[in-house]
C-alpha positions in Angstrom: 86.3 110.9 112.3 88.3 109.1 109.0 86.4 105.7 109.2 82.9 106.7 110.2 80.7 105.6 107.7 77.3 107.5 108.6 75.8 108.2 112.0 72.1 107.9 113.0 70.2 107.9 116.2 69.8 104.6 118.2 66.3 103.5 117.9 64.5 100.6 119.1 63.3 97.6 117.5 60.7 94.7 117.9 60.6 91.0 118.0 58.0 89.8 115.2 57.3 86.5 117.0 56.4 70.9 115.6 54.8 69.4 113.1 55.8 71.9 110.7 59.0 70.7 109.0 56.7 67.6 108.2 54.4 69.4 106.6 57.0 70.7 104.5 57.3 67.6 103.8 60.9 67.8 104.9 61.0 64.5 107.1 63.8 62.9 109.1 65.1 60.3 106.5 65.9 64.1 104.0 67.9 65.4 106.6 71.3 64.0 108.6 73.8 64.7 105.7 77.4 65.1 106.6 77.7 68.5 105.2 74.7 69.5 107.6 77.4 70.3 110.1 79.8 72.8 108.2 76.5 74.7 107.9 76.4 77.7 110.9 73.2 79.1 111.7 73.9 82.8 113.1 70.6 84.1 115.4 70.2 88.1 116.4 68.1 87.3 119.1 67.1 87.5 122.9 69.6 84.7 123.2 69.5 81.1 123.9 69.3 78.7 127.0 72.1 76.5 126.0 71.2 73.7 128.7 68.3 73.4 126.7 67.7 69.3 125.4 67.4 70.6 121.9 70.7 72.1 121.5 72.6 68.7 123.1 75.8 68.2 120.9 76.0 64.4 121.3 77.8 63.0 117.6 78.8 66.1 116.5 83.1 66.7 116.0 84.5 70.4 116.9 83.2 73.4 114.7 84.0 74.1 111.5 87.6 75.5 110.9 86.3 78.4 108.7 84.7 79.4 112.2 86.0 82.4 113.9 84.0 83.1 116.8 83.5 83.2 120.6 81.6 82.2 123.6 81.3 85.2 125.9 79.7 86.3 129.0 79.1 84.8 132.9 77.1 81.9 133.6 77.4 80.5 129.7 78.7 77.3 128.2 79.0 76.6 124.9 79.5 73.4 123.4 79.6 71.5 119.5 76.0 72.6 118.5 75.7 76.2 119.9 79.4 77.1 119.3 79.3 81.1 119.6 77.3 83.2 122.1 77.7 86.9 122.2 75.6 89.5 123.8 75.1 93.5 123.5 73.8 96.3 125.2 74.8 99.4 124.2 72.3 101.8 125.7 72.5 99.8 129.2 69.1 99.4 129.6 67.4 96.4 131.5 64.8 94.7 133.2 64.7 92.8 136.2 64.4 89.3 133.9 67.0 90.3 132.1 70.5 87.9 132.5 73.9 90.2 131.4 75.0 87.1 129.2 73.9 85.5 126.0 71.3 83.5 128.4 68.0 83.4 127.3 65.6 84.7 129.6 62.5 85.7 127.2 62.0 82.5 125.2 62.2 83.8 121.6 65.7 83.1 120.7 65.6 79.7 122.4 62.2 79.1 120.3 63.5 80.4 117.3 66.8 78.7 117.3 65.7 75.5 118.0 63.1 75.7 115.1 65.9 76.3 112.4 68.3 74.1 113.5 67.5 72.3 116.8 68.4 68.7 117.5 66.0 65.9 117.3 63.9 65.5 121.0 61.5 62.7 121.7 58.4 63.6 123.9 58.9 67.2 123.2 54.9 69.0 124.4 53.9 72.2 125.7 52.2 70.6 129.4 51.2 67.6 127.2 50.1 69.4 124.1 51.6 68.6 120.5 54.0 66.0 122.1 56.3 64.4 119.7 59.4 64.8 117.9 61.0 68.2 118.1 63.5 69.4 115.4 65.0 72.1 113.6 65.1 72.1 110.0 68.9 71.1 110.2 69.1 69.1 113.3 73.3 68.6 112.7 73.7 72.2 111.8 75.4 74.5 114.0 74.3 77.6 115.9 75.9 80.7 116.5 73.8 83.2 118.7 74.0 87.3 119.2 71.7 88.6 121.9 70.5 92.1 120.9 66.8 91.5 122.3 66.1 92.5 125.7 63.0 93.2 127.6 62.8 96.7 126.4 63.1 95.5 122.8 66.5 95.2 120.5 68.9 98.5 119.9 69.8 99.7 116.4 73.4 100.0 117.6 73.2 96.4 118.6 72.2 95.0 115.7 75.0 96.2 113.6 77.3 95.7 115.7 76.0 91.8 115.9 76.0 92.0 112.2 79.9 93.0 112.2 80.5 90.1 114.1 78.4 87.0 112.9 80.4 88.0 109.6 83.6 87.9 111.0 82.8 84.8 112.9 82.2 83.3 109.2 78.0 82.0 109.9 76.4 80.5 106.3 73.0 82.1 107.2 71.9 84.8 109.6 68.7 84.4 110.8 66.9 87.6 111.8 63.3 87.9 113.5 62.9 91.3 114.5 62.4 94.6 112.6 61.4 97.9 112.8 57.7 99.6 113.5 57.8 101.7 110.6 59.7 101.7 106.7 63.3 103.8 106.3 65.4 104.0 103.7 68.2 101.8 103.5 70.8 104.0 104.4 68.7 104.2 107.7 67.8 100.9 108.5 70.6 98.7 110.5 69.1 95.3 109.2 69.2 96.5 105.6 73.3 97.7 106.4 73.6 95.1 108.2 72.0 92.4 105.6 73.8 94.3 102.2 77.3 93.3 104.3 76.4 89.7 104.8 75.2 89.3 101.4 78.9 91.2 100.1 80.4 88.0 101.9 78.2 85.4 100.9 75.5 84.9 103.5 72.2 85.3 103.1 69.7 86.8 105.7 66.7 85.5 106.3 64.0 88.4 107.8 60.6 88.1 109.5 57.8 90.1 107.6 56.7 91.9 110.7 53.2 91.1 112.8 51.0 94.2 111.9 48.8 92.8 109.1 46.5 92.4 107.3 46.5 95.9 106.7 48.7 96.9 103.2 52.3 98.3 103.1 52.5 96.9 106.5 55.5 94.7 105.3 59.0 95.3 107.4 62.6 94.0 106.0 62.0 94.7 102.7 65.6 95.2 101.1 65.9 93.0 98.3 69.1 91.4 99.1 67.7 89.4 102.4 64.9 87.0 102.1 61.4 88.4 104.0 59.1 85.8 104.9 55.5 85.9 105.9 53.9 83.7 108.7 51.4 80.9 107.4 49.5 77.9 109.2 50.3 74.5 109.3 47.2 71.7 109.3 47.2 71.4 112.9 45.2 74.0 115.0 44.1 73.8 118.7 40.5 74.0 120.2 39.2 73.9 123.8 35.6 72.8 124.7 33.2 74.0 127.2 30.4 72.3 128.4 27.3 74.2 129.7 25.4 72.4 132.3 22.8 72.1 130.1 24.8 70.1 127.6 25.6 72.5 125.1 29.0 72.5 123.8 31.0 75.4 122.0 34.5 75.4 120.6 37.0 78.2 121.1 40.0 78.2 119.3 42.3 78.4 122.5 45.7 76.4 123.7 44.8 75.3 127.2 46.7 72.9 128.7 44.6 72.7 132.6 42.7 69.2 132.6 39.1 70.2 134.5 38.5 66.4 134.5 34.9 67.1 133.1 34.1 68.8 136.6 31.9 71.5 136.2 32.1 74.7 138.6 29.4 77.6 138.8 29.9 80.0 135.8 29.2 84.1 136.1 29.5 86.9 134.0 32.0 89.3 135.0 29.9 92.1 135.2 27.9 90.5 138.3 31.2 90.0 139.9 32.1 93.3 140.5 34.2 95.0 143.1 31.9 98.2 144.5 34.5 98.5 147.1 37.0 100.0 144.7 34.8 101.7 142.2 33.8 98.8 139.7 30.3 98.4 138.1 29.2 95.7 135.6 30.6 97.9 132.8 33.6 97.7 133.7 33.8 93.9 135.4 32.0 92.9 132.6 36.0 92.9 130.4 37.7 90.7 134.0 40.2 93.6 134.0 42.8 92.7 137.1 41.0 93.9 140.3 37.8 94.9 138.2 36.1 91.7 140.1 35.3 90.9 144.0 37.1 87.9 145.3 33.8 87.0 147.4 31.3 87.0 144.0 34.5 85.1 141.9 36.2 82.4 144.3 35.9 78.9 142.7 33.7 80.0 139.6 34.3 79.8 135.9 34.0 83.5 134.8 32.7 84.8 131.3 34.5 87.7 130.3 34.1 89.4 127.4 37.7 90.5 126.4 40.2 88.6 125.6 42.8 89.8 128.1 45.8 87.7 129.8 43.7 85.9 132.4 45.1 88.0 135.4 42.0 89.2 136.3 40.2 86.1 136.7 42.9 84.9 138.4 43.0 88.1 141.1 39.8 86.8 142.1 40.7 83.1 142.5 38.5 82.0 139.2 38.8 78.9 138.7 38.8 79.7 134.6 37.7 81.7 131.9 35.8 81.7 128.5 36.2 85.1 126.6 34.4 86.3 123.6 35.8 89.6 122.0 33.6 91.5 119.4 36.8 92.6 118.1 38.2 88.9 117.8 35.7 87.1 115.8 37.6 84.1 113.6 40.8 83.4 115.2 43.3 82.0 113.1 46.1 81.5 115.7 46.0 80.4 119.6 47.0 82.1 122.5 47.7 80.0 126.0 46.1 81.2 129.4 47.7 80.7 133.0 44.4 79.1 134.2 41.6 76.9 132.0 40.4 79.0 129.0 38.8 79.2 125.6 37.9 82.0 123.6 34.8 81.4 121.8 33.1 83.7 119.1 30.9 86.9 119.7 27.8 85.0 118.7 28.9 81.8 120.9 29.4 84.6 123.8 25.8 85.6 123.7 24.5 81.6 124.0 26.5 81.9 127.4 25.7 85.0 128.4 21.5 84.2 127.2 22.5 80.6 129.4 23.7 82.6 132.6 20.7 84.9 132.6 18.2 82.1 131.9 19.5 79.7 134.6 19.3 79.5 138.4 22.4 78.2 138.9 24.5 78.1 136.0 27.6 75.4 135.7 30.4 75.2 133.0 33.1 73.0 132.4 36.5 73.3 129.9 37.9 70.8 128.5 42.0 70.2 127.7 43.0 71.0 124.0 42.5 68.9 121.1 44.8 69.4 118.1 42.3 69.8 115.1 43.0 68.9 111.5 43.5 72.6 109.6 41.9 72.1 106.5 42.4 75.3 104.8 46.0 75.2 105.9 48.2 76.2 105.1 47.2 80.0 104.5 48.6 83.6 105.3 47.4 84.3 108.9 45.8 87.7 109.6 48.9 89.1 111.7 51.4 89.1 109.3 52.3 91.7 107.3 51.5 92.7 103.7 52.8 94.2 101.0 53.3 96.3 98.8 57.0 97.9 99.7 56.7 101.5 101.2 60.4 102.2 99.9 60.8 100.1 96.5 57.2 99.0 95.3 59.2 97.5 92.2 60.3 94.9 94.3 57.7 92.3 95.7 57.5 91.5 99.2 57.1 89.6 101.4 59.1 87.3 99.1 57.8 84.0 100.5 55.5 82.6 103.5 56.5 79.7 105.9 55.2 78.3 109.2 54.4 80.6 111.7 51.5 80.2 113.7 51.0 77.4 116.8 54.7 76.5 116.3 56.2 74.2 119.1 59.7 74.4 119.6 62.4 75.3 122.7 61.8 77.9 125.6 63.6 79.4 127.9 62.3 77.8 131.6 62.8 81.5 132.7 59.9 82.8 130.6 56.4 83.5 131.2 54.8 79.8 129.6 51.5 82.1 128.8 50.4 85.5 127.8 50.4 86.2 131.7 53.6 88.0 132.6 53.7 86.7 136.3 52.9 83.3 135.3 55.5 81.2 137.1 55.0 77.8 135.3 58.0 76.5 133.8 58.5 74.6 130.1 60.9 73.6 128.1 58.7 74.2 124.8 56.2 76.5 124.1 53.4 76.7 121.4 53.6 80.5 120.0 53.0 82.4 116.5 54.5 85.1 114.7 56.4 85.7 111.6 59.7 85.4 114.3 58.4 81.7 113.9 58.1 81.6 109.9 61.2 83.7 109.9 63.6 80.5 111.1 62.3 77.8 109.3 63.2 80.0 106.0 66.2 80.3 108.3 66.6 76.7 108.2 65.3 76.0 104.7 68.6 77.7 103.9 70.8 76.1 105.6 69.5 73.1 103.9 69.8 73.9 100.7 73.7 75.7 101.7 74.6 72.4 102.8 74.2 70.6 99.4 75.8 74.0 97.7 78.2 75.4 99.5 79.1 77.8 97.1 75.8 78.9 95.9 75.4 82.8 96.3 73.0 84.2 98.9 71.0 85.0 96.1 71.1 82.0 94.2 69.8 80.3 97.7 66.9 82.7 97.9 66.2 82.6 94.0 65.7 78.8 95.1 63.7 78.8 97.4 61.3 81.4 95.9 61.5 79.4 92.4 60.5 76.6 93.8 57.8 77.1 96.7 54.3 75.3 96.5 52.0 77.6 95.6 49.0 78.8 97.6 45.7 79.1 96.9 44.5 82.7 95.9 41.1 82.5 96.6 42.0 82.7 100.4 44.0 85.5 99.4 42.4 88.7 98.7 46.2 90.3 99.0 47.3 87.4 97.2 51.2 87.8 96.6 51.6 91.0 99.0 50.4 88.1 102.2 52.3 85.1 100.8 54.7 86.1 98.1 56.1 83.0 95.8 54.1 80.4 98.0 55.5 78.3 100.4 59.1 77.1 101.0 59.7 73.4 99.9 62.9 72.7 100.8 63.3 69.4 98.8 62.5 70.8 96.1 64.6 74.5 96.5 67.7 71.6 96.5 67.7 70.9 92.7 65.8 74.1 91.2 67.3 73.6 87.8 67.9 77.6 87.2 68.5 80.1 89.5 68.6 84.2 89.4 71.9 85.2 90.7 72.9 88.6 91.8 75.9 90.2 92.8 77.0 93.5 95.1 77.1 95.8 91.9 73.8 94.4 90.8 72.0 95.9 94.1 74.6 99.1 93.7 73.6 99.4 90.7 69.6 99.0 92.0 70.1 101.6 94.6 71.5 104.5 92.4 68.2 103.7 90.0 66.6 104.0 93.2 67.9 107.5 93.7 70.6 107.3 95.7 73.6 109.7 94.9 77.2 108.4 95.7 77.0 109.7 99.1 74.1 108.1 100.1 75.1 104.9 98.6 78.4 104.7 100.9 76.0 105.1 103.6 74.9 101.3 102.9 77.6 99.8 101.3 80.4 101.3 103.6 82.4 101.6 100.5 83.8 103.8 97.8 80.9 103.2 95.9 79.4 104.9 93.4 76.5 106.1 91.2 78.2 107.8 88.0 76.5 107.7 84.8 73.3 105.7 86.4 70.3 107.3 86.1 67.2 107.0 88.5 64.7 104.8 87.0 62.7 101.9 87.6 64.0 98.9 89.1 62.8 96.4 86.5 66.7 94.8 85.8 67.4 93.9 88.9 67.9 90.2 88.3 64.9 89.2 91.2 62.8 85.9 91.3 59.3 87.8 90.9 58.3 90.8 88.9 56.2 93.8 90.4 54.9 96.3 88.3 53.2 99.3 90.0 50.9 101.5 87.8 49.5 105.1 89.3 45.8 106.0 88.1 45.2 106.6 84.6 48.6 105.0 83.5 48.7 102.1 81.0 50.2 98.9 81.9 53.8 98.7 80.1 56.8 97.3 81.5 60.2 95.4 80.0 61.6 93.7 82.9 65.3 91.2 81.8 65.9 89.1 83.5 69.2 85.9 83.8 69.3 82.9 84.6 71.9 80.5 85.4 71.7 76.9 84.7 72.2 74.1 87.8 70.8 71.6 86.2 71.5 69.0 83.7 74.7 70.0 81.6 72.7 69.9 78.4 69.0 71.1 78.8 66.4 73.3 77.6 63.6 75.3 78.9 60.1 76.4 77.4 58.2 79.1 78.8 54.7 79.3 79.6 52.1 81.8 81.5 49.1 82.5 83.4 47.8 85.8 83.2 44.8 87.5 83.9 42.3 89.1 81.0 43.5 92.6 79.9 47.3 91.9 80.5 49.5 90.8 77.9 52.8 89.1 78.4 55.6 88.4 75.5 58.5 86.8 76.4 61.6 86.9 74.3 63.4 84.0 74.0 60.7 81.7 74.2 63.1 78.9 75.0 66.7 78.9 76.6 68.8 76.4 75.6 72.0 75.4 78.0 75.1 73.4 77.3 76.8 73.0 80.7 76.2 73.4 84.2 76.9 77.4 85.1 76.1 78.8 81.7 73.8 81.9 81.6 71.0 83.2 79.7 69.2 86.1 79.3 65.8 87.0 78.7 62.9 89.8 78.5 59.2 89.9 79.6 57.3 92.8 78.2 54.2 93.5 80.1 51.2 95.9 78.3 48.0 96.4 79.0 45.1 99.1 79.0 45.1 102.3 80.9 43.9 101.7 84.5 42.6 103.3 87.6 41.2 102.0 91.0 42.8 98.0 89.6 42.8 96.1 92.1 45.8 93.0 92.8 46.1 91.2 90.1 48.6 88.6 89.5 49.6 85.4 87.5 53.3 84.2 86.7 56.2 83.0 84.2 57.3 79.7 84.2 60.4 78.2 82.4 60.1 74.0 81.9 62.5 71.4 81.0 60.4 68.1 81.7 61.7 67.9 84.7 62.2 71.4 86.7 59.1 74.2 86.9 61.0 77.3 87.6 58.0 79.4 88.5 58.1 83.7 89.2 54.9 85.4 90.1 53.7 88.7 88.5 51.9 91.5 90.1 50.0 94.5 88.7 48.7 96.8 91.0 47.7 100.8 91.4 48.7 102.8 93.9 46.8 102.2 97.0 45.2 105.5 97.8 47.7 107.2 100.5 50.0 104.6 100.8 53.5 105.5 101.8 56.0 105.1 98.9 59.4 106.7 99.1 59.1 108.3 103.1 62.2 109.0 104.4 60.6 109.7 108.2 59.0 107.9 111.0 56.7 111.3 110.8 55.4 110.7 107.4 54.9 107.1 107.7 52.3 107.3 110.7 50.7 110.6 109.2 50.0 108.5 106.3 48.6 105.5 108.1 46.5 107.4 110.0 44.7 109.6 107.0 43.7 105.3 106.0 43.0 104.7 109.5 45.6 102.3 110.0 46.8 103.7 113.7 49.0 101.1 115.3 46.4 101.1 118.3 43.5 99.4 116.3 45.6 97.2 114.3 47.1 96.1 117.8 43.6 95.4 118.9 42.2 94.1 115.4 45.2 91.2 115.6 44.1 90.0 118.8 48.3 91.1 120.1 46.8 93.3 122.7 46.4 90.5 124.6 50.6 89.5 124.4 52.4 92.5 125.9 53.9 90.0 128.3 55.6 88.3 125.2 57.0 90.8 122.7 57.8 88.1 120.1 54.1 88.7 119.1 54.6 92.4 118.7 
């Protein structure tokens, strides 16, 4: 039919699931500005529960008048600070906890909202745990919510269709914390369409990196005109102690929010609890699968299990609680919450238990409620989230940044499962949980920020600023170094006055695309336009103007690249910048001019870095970075050099090819579900 632009079959999605925004160092007395609420904060989510205390509009006026939206669907209200709820479900699917409305019955969009631009709540804990202040990164901001997430997952159809609309509804930033299992081209991919026409009308998109590292080319949301953020920790971590009742005391890094009062209960290992009736043995027991274990050998005893699973078989049996151990799980860098008292200790911990239970008459245990722990080493790219390189443009570097993601408290829906437990019937307003769905909104909100003091900054310039300015992390607890964490971490202060900027426009991605190898056709597919690729050839993509340079070399190649590059001045009216690098031995960077000299706010310069170096084969990561100076602004791009890793999956065009080629590494998704410790999370698909 005249109008249809392509037409591809609906596929399915997943979600990538507060002391954070402080550790940004973005603190109550930097935020509040008027501006802060023309800013509109557009979420393709499972929704929001718009009773919830972090979206209460008190002091804010009516919406914005550039704001076109609507508030649809039974049994929802909006009001000054969520003011636009829609909701979709093309294929008709649902669950029984699913709510036909923009209502929020999963937790993730509440969560994630609330973290990019929830209001300020006093008291805010998860069952006492991390209470404080609760915000968003732009408390006065407003939000604007499309439900495409439902218990099944989120539909392709959905999501462009929500993308359609959040731009007609005229949102400043679309937040987006979901993606796809597995890389397609552009033309394929609805959050890439979907992202190319928010950028064509100014508003950036903000994408999670996916959950399925730390294995390479893992990375989802990779097109270069949305921002794809990693997850990484803050300094605050919890631990749970147990006590054995011969005083020994081990730490498991564990949320658990049940108070034991130091009472100590009999402790057995699962394997002697098990249920002959049905077919059990000690084998099997020995894990506390659900009905594994006989309610007469459990009742009123701590049980060791040793698996991490969701507590439900412990709690079949009427356990009182559980310490795991998993061989698999063996340095936790992240938290999962139980439905009973828990803590998951390490495999070598697990055999001092198990060595305590066999040596004792009558063994005793006792768990102790969560302390919050000083993170040291924080913050750092945590295990789940994905790396790069890019499976479809390995020119391009991504993730492109890394924010907060793991132990995040923020809002939940009081409909949701408040554990890993699916059937677990406790209610909470907040919720501690990790993922790069949590990293993905405080980028989300890091943009708004920086919107709000330039409202007519690009969606480019925005994410140039950000990535320009973010702290940067430490590579020697990196060994991906910038395919886990990309420019460093956001600083939002600082990503307000970045002094230059690297701006793009729609023909500068066209014009990246056809390089890419797309012909006309293909093109429209993604830019829904007349569009076209004559007289560009396919090449490298070394000119798109991008904050960070990635040159990929195949075996027995030398190193040579010319990347150009502009930048546009927002600075001072009358200022100069001097370059300077750090490079690694072996590579050898010119860059020509060495100083760019600007005489008003707005003018542009251009520039070239010409990379060389020796023939190569087997190189592993190496990185260092360009940075342009004026006394007073660093304006910093990282550099990457890097081989082909061996099978990796550059320019598929099929879900077929993709898994073929993870398997022949041995990357199936069943062991990285494992190796992540998420195959303990099924309840909650944020983590997925």
């Amino acid at each position: 039919m005249e109008g249809v632009v392509s037409v591809n079959p609906n596929h399915v999605c997943k979600l990538h699931t507060t002391r954070s925004w402080d550790f940004l160092n973005l603190t109550l007395k930097d935020v509040g500005s008027p501006q802060e609420s023309d800013v509109i904060i557009g979420l393709l989510d499972t929704g929001i529960w718009p009773e919830h205390p972090s979206f209460n509009d008190t002091g804010l006026g009516p919406p914005p008048s550039k704001w076109k939206g609507a508030c649809t669907g039974q049994n929802f209200t909006c009001n000054n600070k969520i003011i636009g709820a829609r909701y979709y479900n093309s294929d008709n699917s649902s669950d029984i906890s699913d709510i036909q409305s923009p209502r929020d019955s999963i937790g993730h969009g509440t969560h994630t909202a609330s973290t990019s631009g929830g209001v300020e709540v006093a008291g805010a804990s998860y069952f006492g745990l991390a209470e404080g202040i609760a915000r968003g990164g732009v408390p006065k901001s407003r939000i604007a919510v499309y439900k495409v997430c439902w218990a099944f997952g989120c539909s392709y159809a959905d999501i462009l269709k929500a993308f359609d609309d959040a731009i007609a509804d005229g949102v400043d930033i679309i937040s987006v914390s979901l993606g796809s299992p597995w890389p397609s081209d552009y033309f394929d991919d609805p959050i890439a369409i979907g992202s190319f026409h928010a950028m064509k009308n100014g508003i950036l998109t903000s994408n999670s990196a996916g959950n399925s590292g730390p294995n390479p080319v893992t990375v989802s949301n990779f097109a270069p005109w949305s921002l794809t953020v990693a997850a990484s920790s803050i300094d605050r971590k919890f631990v749970a102690r147990m006590e054995l009742g011969d005083g020994q005391i081990l730490a498991g890094t564990v949320i658990n929010a049940f108070d034991l009062n130091g009472t100590s209960y009999p402790l057995i290992w699962g394997g002697d609890g098990a249920n002959y009736t049905i077919g059990s043995s000690p084998d099997i027991a020995r894990y506390c699968l659900n009905g594994a274990m006989s309610t007469d050998k459990v009742a009123g005893k701590i049980v060791f299990c040793e698996a991490g699973l969701d507590g439900s078989g412990v709690l079949a049996a009427n356990g009182v609680g559980t310490i795991m151990s998993d061989a698999l799980i063996v340095n936790p860098d992240y938290s999962f919450s139980w439905p009973l008292p828990a803590t998951l200790i390490s495999p070598e911990d697990g055999k001092t238990v198990l060595d305590y239970i066999r040596s004792t008459e009558s063994p005793t245990a006792t768990i102790f409620f969560s302390n919050a722990w000083k993170d040291v080493m924080a913050p750092k790219v945590v295990s789940f989230s994905s790396r790069g390189p890019s499976a479809i443009s390995p020119d391009i570097l991504k993730p492109d940044i890394t924010a907060p993601g793991v132990d995040i408290l923020a809002g939940w829906s009081p409909l949701a499962p408040s554990t890993v437990y699916q059937d677990d019937t406790r209610s909470t307003l907040y919720n501690i949980i990790s993922g790069t769905s949590m990293s993905c909104p405080h980028a989300s909100g890091a943009a708004a920020f920086v919107k709000a003091a330039h409202p007519n900054w690009s969606p480019a310039a925005i994410k140039s600023a950000l990535m320009t300015t973010a702290h940067v992390l430490d590579p020697s607890k990196h060994e991906d170094l910038e395919f886990s964490y990309g420019s460093g971490q956001i600083n939002p202060l600082a990503a307000r006055d970045p002094g230059l900027v690297f701006d793009a426009s729609e023909t500068d991605y066209i014009n990246f695309l056809c390089k890419q190898g797309y012909n006309t056709s293909t093109l429209r597919l993604v830019t829904g336009d007349n569009s076209t690729c004559n007289n560009i050839k396919p090449g490298r993509g070394w000119d798109l103007n991008y904050p960070s340079f990635s040159l990929y070399v195949k075996d027995g190649e030398k190193i040579s690249a010319i990347f150009t590059r502009t930048v546009t001045n927002v600075g001072a009216a009358n200022s100069s910048y001097t370059v300077t690098f750090d490079m690694p031995p072996l590579i050898s960077v010119t860059v020509e001019p060495p100083v760019l000299v600007f005489s008003y706010v707005g003018e542009s310069n251009t520039f070239t870095v010409n990379v060389t170096g020796p023939v190569i084969s087997q190189w592993p990561i190496t990185s260092g970075s360009i940075k342009w100076m004026d006394g007073t602004h660093v304006v910093r791009t990282p550099l990457v050099v890097y081989n082909y890793l061996p099978g990796a999956p550059y320019n598929l065009d099929s879900e077929q090819a993709y898994t073929m080629t993870r398997e022949s590494l041995g990357l199936t998704h069943s062991n990285v579900y494992h190796k992540t410790g998420m195959g303990q999370s099924r309840a909650h698909p944020q983590f997925l």
